[in-house]
Backbone and ligand atoms as CSV (ligand in chain L), in Angstrom:
chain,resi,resn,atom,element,x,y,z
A,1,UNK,N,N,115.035,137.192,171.829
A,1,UNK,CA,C,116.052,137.305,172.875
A,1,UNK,C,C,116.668,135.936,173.121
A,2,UNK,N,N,118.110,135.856,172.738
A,2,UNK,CA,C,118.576,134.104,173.049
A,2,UNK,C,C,118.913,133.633,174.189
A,3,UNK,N,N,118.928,135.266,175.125
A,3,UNK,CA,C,119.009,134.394,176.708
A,3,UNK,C,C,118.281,133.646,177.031
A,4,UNK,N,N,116.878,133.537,177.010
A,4,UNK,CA,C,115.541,132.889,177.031
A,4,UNK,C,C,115.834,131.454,176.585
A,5,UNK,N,N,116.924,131.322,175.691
A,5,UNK,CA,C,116.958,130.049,174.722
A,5,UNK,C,C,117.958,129.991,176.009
A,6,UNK,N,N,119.309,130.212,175.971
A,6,UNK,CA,C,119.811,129.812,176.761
A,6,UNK,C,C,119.579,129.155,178.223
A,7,UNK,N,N,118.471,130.119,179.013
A,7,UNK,CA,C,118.714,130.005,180.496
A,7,UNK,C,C,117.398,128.804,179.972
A,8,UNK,N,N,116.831,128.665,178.967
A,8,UNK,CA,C,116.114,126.969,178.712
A,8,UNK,C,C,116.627,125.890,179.315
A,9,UNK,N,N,117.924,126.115,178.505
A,9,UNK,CA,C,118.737,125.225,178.357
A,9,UNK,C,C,119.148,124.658,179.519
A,10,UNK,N,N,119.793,125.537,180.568
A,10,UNK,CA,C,120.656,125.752,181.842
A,10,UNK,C,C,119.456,124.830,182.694
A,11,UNK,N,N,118.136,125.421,182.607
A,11,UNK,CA,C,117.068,124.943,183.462
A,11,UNK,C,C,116.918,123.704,182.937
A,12,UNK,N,N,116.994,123.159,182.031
A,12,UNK,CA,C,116.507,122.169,181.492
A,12,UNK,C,C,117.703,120.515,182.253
A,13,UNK,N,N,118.781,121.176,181.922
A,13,UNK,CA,C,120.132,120.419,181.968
A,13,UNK,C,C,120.194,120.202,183.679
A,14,UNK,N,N,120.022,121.288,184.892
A,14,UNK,CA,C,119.361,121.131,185.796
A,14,UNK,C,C,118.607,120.307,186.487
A,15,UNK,N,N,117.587,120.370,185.799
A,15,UNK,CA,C,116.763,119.760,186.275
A,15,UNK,C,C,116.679,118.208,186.270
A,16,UNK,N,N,117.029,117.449,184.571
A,16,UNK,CA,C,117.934,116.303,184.808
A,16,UNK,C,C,118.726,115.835,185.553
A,17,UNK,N,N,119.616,116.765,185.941
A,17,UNK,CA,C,120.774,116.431,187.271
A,17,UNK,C,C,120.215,116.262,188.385
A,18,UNK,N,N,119.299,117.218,188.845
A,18,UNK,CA,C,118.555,116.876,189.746
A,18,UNK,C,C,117.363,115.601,190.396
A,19,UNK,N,N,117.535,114.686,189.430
A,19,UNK,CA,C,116.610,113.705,189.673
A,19,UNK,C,C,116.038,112.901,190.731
A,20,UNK,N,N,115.055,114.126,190.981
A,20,UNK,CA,C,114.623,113.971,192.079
A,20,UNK,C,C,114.152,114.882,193.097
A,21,UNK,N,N,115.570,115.360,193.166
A,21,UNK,CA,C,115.896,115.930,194.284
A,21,UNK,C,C,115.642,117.355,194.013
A,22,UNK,N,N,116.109,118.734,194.227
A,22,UNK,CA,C,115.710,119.722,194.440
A,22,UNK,C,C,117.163,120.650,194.177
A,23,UNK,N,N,117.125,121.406,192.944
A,23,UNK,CA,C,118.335,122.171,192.970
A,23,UNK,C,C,118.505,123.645,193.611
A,24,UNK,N,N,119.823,123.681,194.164
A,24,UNK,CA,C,120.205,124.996,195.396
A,24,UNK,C,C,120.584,125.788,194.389
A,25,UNK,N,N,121.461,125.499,194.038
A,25,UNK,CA,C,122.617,126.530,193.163
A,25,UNK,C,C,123.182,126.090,191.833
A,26,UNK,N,N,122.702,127.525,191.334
A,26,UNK,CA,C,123.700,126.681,189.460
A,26,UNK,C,C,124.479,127.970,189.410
A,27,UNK,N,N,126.266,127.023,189.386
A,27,UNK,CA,C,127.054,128.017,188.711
A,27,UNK,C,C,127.157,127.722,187.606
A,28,UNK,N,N,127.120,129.258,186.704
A,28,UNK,CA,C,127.769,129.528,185.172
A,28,UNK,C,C,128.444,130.014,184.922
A,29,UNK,N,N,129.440,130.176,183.942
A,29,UNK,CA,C,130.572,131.057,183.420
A,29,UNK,C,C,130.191,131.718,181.759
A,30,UNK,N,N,130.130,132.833,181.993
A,30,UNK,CA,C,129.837,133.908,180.689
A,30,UNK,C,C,131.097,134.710,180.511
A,31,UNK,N,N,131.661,133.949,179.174
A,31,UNK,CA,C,132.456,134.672,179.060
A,31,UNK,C,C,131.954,136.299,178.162
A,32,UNK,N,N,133.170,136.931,178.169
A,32,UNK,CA,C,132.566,138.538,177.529
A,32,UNK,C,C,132.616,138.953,176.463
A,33,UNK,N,N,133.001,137.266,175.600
A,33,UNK,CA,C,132.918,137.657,174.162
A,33,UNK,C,C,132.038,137.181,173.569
A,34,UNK,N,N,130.844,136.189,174.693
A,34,UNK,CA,C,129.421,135.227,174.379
A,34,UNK,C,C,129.101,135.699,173.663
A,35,UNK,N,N,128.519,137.217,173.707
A,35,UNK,CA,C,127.458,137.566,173.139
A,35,UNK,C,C,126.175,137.661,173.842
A,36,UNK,N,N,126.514,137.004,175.462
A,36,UNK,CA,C,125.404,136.665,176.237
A,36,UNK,C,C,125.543,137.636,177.513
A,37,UNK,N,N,124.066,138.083,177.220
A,37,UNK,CA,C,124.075,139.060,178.433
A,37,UNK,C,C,123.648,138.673,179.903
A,38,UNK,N,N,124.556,138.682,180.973
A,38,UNK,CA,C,124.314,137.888,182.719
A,38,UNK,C,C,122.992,138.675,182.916
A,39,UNK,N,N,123.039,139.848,182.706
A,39,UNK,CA,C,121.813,140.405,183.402
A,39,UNK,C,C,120.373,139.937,182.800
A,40,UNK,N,N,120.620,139.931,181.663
A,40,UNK,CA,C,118.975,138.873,180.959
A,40,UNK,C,C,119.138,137.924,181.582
A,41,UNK,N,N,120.065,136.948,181.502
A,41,UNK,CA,C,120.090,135.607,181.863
A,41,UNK,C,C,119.877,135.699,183.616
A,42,UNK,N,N,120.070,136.640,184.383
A,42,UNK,CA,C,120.199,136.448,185.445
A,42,UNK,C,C,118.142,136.753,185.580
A,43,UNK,N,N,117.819,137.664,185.109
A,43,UNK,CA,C,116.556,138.239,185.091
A,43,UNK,C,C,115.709,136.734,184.604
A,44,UNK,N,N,115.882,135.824,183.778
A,44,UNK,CA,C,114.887,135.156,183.008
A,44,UNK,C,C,115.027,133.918,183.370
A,45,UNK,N,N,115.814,134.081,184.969
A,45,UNK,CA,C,115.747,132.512,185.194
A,45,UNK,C,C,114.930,132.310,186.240
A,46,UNK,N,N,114.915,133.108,187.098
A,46,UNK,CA,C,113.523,132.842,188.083
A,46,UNK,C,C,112.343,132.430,187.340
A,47,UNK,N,N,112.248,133.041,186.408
A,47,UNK,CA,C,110.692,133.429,185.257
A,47,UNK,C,C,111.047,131.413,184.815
A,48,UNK,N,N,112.118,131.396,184.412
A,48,UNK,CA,C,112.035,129.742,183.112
A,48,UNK,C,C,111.934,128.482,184.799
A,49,UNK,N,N,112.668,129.032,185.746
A,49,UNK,CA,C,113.308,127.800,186.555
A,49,UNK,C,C,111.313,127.639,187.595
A,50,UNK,N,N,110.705,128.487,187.275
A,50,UNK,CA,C,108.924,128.029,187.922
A,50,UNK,C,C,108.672,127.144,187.908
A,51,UNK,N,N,107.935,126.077,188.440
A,51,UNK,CA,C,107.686,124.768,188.354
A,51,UNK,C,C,108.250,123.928,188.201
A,52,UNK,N,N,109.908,123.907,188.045
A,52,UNK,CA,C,110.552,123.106,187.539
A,52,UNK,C,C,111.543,122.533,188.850
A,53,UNK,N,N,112.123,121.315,189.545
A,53,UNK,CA,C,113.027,121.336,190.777
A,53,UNK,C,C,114.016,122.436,190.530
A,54,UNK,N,N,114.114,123.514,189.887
A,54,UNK,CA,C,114.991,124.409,189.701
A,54,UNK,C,C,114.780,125.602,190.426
A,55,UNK,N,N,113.013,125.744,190.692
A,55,UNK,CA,C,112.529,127.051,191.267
A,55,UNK,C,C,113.288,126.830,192.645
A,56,UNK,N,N,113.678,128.453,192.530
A,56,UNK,CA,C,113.894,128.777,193.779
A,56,UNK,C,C,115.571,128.918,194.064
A,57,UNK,N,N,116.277,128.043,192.854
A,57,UNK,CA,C,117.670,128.175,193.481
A,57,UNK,C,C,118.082,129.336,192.897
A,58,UNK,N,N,119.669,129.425,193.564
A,58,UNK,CA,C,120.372,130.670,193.534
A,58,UNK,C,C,121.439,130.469,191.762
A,59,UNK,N,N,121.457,131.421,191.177
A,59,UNK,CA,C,121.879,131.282,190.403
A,59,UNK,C,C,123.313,132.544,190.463
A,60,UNK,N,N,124.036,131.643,189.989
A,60,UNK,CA,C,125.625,132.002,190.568
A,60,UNK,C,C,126.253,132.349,188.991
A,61,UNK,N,N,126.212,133.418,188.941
A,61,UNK,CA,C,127.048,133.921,187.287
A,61,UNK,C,C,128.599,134.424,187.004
A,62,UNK,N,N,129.242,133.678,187.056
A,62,UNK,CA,C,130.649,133.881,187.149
A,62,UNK,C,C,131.126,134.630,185.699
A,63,UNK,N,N,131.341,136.041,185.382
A,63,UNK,CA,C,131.945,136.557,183.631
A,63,UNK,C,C,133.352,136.198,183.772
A,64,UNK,N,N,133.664,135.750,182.749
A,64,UNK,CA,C,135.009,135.647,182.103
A,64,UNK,C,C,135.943,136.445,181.502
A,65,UNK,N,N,136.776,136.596,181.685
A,65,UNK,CA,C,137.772,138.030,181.119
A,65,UNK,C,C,137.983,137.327,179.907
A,66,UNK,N,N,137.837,137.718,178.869
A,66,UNK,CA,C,138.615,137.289,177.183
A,66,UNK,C,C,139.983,137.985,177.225
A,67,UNK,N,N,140.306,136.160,177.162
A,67,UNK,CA,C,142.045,136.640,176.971
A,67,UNK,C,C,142.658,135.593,175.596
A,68,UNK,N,N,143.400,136.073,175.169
A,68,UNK,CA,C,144.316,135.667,174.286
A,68,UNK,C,C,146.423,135.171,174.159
A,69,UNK,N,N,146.439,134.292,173.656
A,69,UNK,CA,C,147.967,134.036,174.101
A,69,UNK,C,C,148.695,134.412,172.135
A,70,UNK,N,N,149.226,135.115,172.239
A,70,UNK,CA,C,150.254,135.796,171.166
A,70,UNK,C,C,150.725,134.371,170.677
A,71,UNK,N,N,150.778,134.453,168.664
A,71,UNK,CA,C,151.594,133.445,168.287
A,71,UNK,C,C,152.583,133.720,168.028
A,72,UNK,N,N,153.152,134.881,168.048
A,72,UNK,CA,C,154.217,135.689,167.573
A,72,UNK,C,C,155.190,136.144,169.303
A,73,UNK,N,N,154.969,136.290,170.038
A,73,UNK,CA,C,155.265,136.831,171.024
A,73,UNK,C,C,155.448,135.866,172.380
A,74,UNK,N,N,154.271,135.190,172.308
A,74,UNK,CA,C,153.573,134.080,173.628
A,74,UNK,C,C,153.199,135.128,174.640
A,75,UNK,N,N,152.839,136.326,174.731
A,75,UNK,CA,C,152.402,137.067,175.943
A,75,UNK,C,C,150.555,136.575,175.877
A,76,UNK,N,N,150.397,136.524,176.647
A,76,UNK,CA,C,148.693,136.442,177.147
A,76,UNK,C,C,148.550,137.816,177.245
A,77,UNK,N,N,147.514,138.455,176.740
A,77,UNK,CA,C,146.890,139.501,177.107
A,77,UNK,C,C,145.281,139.700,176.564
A,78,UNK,N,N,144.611,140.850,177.416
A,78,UNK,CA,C,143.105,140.860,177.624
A,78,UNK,C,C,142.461,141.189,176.221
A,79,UNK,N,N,141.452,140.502,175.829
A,79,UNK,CA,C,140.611,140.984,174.317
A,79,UNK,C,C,139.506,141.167,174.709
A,80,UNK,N,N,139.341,142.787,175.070
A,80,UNK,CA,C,137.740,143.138,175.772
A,80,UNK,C,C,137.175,143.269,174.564
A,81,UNK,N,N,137.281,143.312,173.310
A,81,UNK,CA,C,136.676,143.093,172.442
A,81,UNK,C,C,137.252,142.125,170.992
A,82,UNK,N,N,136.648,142.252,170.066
A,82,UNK,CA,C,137.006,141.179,169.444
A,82,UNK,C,C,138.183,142.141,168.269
A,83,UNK,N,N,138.090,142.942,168.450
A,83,UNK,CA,C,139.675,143.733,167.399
A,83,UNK,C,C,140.765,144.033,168.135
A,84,UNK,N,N,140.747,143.631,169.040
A,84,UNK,CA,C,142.026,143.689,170.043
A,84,UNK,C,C,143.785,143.036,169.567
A,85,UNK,N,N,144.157,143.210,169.512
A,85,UNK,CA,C,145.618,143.009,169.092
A,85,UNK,C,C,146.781,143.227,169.977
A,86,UNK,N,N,147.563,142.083,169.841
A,86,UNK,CA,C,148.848,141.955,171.222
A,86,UNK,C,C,149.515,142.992,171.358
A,87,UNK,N,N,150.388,143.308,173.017
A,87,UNK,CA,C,150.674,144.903,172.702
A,87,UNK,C,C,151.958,144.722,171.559
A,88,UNK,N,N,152.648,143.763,171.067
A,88,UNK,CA,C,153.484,143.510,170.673
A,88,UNK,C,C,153.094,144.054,168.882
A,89,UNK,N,N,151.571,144.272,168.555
A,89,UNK,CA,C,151.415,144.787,167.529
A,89,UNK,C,C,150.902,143.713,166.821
A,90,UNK,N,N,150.916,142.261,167.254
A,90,UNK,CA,C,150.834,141.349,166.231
A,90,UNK,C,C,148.980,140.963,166.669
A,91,UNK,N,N,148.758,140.170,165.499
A,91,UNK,CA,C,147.333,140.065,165.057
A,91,UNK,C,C,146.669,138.920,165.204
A,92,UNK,N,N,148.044,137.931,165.099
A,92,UNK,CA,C,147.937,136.501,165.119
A,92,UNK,C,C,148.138,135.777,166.526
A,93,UNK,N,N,146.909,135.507,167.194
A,93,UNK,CA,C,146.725,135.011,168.596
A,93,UNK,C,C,145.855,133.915,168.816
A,94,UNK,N,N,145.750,133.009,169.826
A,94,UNK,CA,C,144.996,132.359,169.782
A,94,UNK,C,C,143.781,132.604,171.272
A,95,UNK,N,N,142.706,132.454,170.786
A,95,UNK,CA,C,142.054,133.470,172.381
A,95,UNK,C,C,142.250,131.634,173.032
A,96,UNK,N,N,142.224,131.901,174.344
A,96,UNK,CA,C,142.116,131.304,175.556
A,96,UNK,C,C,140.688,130.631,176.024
A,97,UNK,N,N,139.952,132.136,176.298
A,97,UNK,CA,C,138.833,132.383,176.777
A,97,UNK,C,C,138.047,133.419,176.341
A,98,UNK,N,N,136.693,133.421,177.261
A,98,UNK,CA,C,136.122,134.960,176.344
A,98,UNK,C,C,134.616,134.254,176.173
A,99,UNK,N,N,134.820,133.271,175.291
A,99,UNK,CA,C,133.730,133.269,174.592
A,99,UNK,C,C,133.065,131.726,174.741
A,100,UNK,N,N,133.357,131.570,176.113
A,100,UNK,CA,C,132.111,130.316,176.599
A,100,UNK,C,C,131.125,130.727,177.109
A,101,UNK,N,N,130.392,129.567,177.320
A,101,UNK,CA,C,128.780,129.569,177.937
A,101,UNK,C,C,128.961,128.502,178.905
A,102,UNK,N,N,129.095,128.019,180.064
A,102,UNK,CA,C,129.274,126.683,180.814
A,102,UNK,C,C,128.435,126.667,182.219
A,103,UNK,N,N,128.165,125.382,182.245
A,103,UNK,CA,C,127.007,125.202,183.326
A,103,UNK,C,C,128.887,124.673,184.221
A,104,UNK,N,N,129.012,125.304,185.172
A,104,UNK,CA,C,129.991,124.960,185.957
A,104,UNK,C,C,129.837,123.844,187.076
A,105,UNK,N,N,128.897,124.258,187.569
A,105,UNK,CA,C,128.087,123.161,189.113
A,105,UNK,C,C,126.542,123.139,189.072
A,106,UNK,N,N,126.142,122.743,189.730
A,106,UNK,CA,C,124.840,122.340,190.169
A,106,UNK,C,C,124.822,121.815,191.325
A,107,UNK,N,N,124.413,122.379,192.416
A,107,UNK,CA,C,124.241,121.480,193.886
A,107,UNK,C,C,122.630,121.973,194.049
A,108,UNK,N,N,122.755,120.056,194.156
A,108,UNK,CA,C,121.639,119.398,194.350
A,108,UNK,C,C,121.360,118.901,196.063
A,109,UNK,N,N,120.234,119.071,196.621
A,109,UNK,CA,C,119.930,118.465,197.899
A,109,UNK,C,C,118.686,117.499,197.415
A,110,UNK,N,N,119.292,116.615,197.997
A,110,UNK,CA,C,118.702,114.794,197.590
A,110,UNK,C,C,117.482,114.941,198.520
A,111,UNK,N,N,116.346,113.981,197.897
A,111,UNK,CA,C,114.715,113.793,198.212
A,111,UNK,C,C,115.425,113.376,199.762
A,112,UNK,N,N,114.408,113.811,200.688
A,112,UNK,CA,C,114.769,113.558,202.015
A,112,UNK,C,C,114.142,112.004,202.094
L,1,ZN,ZN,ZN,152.618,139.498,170.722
């Protein structure tokens, strides 16, 4: 399961930021062409963030709409999947978004 690898990661990167101090909240952005599922990742981070200044915070999962901008056309439109094609018919697009993974924030409350 690569959420496991992932929300590693998230906890790991965290917890560095945190030096010290004690992390509240990590926002992420999943986009919907990751490949990455929020609900594992949301499930396997209490379990990875244990012992770590990570336990305990709120984890904030923001999904991303996959969108694409037409090279033929310039219209932006939505690619809920990856065979999606402009309504204009054309094939040749460049996606936007969709298909990140990003640690957005981290708020940290500093050692008292
Ligand atoms: Zn088009």
């Amino acid at each position: 399961m690569h959420e496991l690898s992932i929300v590693c990661s998230i906890v790991e990167l965290a917890s560095q930021a945190a030096e010290g101090g004690i992390v509240r909240r990590v926002t992420i952005e999943i986009g919907r062409l990751s490949g990455v599922d929020p609900e594992a990742v949301a499930f396997c981070f209490p379990e990875v963030a244990r012992g770590t200044p990570v336990e305990g915070a709120a984890l904030d999962i923001r999904e991303v709409e996959a969108e694409a901008r037409c090279d033929i056309c310039g219209a932006e439109f939505p690619t809920p999947d990856m065979l999606s094609a402009c309504p204009c018919g054309s094939l040749h697009f460049k996606r936007l978004r969709g298909e990140e993974l990003n640690v957005k924030s981290i708020e940290i409350e500093e050692p008292a």
